[in-house]
Legacy VTK file of the C-alpha trace (Angstrom):
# vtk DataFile Version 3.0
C-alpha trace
ASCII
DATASET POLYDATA
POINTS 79 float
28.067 10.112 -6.314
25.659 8.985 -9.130
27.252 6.146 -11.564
25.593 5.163 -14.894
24.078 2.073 -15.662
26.618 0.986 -17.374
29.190 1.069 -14.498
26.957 -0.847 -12.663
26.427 -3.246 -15.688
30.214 -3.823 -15.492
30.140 -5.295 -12.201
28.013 -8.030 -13.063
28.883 -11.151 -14.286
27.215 -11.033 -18.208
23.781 -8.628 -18.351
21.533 -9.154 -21.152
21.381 -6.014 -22.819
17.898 -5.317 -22.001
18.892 -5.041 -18.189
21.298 -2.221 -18.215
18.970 1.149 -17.910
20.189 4.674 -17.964
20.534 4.894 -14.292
21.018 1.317 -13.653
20.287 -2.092 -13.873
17.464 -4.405 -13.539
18.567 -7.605 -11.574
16.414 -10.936 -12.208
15.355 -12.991 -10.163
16.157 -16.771 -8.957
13.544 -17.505 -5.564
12.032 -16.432 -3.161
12.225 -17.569 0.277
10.086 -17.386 3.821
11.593 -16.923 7.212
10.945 -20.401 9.189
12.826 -19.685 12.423
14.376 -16.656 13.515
18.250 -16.120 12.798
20.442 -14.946 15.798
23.328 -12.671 16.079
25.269 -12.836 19.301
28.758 -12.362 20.630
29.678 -15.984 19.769
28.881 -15.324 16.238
25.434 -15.137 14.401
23.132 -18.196 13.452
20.793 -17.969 9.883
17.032 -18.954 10.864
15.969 -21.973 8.454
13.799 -20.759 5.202
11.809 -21.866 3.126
11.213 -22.055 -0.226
8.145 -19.861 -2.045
6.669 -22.200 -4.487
5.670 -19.840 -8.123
2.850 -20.698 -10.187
4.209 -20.559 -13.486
6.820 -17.696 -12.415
4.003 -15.318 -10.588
4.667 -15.383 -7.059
1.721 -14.694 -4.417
3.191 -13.113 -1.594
1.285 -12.629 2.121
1.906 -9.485 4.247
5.255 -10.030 5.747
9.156 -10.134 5.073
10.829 -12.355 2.460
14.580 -13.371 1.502
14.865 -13.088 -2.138
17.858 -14.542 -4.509
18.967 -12.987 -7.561
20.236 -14.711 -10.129
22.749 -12.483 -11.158
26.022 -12.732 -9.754
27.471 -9.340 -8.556
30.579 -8.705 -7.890
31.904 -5.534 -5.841
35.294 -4.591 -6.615
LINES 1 80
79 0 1 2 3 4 5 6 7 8 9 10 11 12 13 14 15 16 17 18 19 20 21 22 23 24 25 26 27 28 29 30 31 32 33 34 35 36 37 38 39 40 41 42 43 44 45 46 47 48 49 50 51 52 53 54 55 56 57 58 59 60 61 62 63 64 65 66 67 68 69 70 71 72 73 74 75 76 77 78
């Protein structure tokens, strides 16, 4: 089922205007983060690996090959 932008938009805790698009929004974003150690999931309950900060230059990020946590900095809540 397709929702609208707007719908989206209302889950969200105050867009700016210019983020709500026709078919839906356009999150921002707060850091960036690298993978230090790995995380582990086992029957006793799952373990986060330590990250790391990405430092920006002047908000333009320079990213190697590889994976990357990312935080937005919009708050979303899902009903």
């Amino acid at each position: 089922m397709f929702k609208s932008g707007r719908f989206v938009a209302d889950h969200l805790e105050d867009p700016a205007p210019d983020q709500v698009q026709p078919n839906g929004v356009d999150l921002t974003l707060d850091a960036v983060f690298e993978q230090t150690s790995p995380g582990r999931i086992g029957t006793d309950g799952k373990t986060v690996g330590d990250r790391a900060p990405v430092d920006d230059a002047n908000g333009v990020y320079h990213l190697d090959p590889g994976g990357y946590i990312v935080r937005y900095a919009d708050r979303i809540v899902i009903p």
